[in-house]
Biotite code that builds the C-alpha atoms (Angstrom):
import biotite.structure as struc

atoms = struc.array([
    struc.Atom([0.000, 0.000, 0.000], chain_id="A", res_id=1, res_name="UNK", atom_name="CA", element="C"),
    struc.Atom([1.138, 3.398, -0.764], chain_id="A", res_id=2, res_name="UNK", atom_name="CA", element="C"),
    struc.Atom([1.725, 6.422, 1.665], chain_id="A", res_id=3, res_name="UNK", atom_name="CA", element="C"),
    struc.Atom([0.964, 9.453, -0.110], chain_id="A", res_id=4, res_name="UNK", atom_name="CA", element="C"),
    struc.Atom([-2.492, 9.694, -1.858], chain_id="A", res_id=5, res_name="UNK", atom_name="CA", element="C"),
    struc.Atom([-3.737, 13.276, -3.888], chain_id="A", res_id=6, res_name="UNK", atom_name="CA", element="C"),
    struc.Atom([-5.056, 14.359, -0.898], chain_id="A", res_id=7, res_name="UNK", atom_name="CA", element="C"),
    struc.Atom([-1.493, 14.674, 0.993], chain_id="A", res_id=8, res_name="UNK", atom_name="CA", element="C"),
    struc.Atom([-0.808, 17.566, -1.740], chain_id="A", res_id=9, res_name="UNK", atom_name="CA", element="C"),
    struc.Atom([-2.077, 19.989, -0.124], chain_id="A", res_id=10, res_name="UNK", atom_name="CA", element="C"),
    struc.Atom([-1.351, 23.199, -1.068], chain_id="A", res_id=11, res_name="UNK", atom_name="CA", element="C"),
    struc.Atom([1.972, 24.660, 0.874], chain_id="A", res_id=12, res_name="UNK", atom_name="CA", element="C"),
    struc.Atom([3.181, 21.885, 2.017], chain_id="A", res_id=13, res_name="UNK", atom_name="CA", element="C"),
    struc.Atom([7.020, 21.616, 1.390], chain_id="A", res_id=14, res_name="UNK", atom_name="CA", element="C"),
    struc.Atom([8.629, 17.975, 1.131], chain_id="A", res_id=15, res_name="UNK", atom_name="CA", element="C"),
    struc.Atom([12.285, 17.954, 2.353], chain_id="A", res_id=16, res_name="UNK", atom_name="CA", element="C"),
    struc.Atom([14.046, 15.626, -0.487], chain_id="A", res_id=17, res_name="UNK", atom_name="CA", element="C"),
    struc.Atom([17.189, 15.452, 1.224], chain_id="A", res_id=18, res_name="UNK", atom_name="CA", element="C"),
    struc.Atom([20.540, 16.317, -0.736], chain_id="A", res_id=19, res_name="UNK", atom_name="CA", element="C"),
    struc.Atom([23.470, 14.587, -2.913], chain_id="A", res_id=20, res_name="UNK", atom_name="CA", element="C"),
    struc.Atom([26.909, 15.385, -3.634], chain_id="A", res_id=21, res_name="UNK", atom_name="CA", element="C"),
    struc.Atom([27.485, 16.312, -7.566], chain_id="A", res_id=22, res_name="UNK", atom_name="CA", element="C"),
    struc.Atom([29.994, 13.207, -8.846], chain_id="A", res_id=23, res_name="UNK", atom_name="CA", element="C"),
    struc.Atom([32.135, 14.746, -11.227], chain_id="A", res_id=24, res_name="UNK", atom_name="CA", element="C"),
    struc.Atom([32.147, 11.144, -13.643], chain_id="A", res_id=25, res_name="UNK", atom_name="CA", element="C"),
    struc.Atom([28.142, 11.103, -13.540], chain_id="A", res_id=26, res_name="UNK", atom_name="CA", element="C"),
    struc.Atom([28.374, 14.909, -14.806], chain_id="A", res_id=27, res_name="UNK", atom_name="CA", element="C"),
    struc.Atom([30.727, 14.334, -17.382], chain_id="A", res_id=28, res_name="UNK", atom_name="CA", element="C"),
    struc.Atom([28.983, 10.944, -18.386], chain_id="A", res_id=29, res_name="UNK", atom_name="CA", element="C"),
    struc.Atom([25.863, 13.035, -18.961], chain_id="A", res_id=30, res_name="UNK", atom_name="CA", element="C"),
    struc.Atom([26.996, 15.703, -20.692], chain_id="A", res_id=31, res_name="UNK", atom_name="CA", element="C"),
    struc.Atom([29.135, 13.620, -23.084], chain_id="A", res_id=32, res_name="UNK", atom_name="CA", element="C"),
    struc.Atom([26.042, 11.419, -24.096], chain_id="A", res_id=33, res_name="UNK", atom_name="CA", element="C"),
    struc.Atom([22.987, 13.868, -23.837], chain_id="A", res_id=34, res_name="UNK", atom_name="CA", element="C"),
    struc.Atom([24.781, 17.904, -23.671], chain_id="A", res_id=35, res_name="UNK", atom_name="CA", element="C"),
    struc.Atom([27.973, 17.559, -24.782], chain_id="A", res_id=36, res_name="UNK", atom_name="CA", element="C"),
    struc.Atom([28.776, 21.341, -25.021], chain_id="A", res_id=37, res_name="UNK", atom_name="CA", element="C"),
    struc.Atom([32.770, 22.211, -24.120], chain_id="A", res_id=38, res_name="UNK", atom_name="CA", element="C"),
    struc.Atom([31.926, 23.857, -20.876], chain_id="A", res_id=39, res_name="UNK", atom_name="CA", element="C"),
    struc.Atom([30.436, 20.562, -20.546], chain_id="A", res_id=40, res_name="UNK", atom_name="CA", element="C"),
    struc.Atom([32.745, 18.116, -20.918], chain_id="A", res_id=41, res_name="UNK", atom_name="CA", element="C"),
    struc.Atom([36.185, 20.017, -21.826], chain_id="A", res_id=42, res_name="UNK", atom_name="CA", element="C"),
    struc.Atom([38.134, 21.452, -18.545], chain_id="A", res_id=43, res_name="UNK", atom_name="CA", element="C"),
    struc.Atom([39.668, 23.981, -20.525], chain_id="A", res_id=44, res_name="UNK", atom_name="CA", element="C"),
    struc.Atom([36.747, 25.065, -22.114], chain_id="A", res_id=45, res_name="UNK", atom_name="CA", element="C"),
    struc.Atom([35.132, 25.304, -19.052], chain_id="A", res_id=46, res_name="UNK", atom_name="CA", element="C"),
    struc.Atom([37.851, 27.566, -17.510], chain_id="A", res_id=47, res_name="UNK", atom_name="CA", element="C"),
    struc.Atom([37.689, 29.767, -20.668], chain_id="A", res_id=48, res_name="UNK", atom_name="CA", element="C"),
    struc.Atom([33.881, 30.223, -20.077], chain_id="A", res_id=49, res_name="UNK", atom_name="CA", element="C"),
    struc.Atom([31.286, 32.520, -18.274], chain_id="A", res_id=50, res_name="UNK", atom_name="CA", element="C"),
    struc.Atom([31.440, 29.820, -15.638], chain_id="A", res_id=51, res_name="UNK", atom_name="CA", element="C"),
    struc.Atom([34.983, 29.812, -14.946], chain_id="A", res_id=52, res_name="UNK", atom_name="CA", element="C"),
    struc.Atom([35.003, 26.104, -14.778], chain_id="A", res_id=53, res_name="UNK", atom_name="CA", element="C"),
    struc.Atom([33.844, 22.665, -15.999], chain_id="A", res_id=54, res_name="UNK", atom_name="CA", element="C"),
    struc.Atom([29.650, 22.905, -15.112], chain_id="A", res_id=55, res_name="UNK", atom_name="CA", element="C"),
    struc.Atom([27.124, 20.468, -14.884], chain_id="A", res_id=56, res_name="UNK", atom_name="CA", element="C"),
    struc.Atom([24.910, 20.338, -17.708], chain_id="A", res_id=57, res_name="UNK", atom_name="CA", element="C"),
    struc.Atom([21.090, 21.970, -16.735], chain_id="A", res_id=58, res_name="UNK", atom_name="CA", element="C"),
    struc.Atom([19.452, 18.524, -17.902], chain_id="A", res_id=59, res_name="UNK", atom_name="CA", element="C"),
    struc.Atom([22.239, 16.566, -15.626], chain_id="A", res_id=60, res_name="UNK", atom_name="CA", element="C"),
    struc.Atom([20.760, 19.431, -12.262], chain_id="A", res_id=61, res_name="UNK", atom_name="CA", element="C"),
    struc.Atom([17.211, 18.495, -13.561], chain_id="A", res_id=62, res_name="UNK", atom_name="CA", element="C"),
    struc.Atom([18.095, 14.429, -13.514], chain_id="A", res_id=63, res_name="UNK", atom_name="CA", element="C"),
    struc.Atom([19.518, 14.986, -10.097], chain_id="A", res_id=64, res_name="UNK", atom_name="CA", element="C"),
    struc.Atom([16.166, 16.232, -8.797], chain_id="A", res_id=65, res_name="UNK", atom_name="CA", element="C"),
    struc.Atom([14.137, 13.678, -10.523], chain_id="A", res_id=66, res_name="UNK", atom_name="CA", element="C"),
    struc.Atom([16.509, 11.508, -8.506], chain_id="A", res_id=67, res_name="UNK", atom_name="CA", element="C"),
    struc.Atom([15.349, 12.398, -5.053], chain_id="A", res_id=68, res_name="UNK", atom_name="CA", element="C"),
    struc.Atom([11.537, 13.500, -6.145], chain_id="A", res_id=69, res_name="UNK", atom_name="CA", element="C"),
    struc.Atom([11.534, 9.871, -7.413], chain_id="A", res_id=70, res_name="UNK", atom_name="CA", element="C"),
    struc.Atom([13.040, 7.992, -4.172], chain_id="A", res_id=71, res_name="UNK", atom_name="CA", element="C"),
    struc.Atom([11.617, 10.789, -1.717], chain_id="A", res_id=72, res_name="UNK", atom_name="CA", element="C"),
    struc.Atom([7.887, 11.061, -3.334], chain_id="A", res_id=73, res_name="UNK", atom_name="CA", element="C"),
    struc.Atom([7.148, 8.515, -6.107], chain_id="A", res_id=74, res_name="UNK", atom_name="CA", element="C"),
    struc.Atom([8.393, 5.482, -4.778], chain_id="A", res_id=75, res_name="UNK", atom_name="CA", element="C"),
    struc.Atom([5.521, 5.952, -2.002], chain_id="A", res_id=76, res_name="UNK", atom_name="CA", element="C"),
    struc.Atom([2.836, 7.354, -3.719], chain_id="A", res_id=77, res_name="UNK", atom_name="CA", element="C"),
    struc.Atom([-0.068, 6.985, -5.966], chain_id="A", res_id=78, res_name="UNK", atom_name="CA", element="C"),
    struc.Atom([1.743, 8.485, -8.737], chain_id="A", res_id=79, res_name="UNK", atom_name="CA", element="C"),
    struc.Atom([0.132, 7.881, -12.338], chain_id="A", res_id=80, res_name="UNK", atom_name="CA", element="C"),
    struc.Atom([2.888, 10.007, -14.396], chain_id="A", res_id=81, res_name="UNK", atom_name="CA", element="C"),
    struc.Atom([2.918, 13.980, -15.717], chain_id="A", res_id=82, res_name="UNK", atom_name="CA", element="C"),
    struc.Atom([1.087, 15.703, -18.066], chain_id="A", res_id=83, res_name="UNK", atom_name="CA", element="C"),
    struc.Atom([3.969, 17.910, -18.310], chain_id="A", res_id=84, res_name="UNK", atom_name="CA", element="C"),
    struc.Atom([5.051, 21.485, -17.013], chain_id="A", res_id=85, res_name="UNK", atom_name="CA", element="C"),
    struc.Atom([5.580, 25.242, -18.093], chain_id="A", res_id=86, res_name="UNK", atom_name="CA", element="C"),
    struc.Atom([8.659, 26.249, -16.276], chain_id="A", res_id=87, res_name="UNK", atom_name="CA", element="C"),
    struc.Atom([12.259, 25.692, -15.925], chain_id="A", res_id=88, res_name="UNK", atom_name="CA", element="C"),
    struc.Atom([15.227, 27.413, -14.307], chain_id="A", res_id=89, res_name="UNK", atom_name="CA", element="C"),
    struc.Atom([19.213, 27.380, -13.718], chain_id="A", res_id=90, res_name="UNK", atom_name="CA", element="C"),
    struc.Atom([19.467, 30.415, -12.497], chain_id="A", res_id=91, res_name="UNK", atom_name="CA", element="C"),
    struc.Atom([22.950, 29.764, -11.474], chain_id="A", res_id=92, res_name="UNK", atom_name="CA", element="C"),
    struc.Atom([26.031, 26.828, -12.001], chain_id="A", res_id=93, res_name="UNK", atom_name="CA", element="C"),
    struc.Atom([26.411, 23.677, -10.802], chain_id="A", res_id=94, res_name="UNK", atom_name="CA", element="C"),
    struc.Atom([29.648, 22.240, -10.400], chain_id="A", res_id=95, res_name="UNK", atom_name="CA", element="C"),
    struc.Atom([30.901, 18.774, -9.311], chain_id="A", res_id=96, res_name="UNK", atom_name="CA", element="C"),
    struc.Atom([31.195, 18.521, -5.558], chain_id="A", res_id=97, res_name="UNK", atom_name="CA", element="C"),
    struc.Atom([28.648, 20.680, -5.474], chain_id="A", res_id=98, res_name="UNK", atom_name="CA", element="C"),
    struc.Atom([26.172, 19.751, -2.189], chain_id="A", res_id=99, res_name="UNK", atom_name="CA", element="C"),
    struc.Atom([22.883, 20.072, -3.501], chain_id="A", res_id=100, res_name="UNK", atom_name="CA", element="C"),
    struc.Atom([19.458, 19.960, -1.347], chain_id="A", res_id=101, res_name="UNK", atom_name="CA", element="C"),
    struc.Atom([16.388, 19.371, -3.055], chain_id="A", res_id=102, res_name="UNK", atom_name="CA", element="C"),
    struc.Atom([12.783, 19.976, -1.897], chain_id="A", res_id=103, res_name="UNK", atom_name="CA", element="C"),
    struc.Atom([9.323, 20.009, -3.470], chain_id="A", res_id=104, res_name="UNK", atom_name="CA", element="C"),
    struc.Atom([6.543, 22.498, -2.607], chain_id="A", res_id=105, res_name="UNK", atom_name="CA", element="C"),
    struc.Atom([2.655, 21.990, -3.934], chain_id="A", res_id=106, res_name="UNK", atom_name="CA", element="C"),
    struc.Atom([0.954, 25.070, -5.257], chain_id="A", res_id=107, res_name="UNK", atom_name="CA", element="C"),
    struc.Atom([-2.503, 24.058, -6.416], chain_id="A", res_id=108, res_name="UNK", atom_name="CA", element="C"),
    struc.Atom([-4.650, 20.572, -6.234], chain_id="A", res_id=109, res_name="UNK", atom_name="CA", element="C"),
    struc.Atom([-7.657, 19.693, -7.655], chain_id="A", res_id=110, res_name="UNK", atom_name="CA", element="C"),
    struc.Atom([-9.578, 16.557, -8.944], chain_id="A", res_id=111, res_name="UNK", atom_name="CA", element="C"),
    struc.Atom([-9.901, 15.874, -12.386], chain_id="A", res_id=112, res_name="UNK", atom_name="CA", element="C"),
    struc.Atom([-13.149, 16.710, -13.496], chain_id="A", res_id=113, res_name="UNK", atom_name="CA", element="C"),
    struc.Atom([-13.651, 13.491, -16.028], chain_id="A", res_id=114, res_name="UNK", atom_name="CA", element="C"),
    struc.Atom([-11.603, 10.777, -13.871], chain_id="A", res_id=115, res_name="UNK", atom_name="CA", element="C"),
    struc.Atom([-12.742, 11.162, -9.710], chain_id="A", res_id=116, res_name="UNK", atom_name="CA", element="C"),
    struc.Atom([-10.098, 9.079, -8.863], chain_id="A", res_id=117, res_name="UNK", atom_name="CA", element="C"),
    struc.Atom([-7.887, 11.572, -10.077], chain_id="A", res_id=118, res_name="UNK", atom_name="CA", element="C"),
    struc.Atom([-6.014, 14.366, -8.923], chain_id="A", res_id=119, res_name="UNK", atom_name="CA", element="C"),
    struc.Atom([-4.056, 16.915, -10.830], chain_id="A", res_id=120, res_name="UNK", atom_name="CA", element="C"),
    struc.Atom([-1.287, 18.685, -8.599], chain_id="A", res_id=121, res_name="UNK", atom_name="CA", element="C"),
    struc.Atom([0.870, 22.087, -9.848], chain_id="A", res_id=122, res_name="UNK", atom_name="CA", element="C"),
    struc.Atom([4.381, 21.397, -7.869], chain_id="A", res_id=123, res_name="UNK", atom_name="CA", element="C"),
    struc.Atom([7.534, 23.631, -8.441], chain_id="A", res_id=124, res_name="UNK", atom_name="CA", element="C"),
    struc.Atom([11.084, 21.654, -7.686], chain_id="A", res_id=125, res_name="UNK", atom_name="CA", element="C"),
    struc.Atom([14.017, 23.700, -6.225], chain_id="A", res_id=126, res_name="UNK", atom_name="CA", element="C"),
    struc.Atom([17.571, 22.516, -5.666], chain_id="A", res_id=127, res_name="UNK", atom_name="CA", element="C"),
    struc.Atom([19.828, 24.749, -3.758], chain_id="A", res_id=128, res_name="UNK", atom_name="CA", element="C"),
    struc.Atom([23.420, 25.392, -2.811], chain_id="A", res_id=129, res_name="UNK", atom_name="CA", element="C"),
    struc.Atom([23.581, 26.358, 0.588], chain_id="A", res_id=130, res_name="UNK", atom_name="CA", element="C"),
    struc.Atom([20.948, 29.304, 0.150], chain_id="A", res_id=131, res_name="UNK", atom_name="CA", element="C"),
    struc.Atom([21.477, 29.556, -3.564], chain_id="A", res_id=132, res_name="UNK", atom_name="CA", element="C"),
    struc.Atom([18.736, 28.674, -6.211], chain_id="A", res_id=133, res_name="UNK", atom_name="CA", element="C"),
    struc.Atom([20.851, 26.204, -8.987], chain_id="A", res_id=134, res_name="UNK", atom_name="CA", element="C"),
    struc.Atom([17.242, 24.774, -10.621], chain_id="A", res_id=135, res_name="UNK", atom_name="CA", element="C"),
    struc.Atom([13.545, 25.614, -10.304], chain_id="A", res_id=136, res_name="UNK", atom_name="CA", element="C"),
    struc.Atom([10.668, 24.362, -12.355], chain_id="A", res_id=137, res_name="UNK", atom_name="CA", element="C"),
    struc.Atom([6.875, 23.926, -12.101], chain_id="A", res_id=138, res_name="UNK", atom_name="CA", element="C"),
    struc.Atom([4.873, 21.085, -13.383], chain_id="A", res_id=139, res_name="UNK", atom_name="CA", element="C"),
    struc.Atom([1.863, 19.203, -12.623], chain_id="A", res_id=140, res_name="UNK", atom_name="CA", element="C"),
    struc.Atom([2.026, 15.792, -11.124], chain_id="A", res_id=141, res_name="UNK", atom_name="CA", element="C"),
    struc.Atom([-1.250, 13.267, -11.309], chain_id="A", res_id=142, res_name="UNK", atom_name="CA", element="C"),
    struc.Atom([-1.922, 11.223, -8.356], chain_id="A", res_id=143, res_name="UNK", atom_name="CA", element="C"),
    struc.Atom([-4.509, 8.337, -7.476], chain_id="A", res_id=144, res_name="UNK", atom_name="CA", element="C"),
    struc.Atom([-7.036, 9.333, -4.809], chain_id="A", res_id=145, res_name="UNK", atom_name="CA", element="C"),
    struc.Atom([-7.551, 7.437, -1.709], chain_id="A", res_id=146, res_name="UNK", atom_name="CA", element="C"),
    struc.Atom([-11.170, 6.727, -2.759], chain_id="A", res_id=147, res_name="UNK", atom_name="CA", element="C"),
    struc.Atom([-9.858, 4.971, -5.974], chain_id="A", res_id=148, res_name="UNK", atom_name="CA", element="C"),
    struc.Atom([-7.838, 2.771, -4.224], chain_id="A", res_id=149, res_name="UNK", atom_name="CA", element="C"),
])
């Protein structure tokens, strides 16, 4: 049986996804296979850049949140997948050994109007450094009721 239902998104209510240390071999695996732009995968490109240094790819800080929204959230709940979202952010580097905490917040939650057992939650994902925003985005999350169960 699963722990979180829809109706534990309630509006406000921040989940704490713990954090994880930035492994410099994951980030340049990534960015070789999936983003493999110099500052990416090239120290010396990276030192020549506007970051100063090899960075993380954005889609390697948005896999890393996945990471703990997926052990910290799916793994006990009633997910049933994502419609999608609207918004995403790196408003700043990440860089390996970075120590990077992630946490979830709900916005909005409602029932689907043509499947009850349905509920359709707006959630915005944040990692930070320290107190530094590195990613942000906003998407909606569909969850089993309770009910449907």
């Amino acid at each position: 049986m699963t722990e979180l239902a829809y109706e534990d998104f309630t509006p406000g209510r921040v989940f704490d996804l713990g954090t994880t240390v930035v492994d410099r071999d994951e980030m340049l695996a990534f960015a070789r296979r999936f983003d493999p732009q110099p500052f990416h995968v090239d120290e010396e490109a990276g030192a020549a850049s506007i970051f100063g240094r090899l960075a993380a790819s954005g889609w390697f800080t948005a896999a890393l949140w996945m990471r703990a929204y997926a052990d910290g959230v799916l793994a006990r709940a009633t997910s049933v997948g994502s419609p999608g979202g609207d918004e995403i952010r790196w408003p700043a580097p990440v860089f390996a050994g970075d120590e990077l905490r992630a946490t979830m917040e709900v916005l909005e939650a409602r029932r689907s109007r043509s499947r009850p057992g349905l509920g359709l939650v707006r959630l915005r994902a944040l990692l930070h450094r320290g107190d530094e925003l590195v990613y942000s985005s906003t998407f909606t999350g569909m969850f089993g009721t309770r009910d449907a169960q």
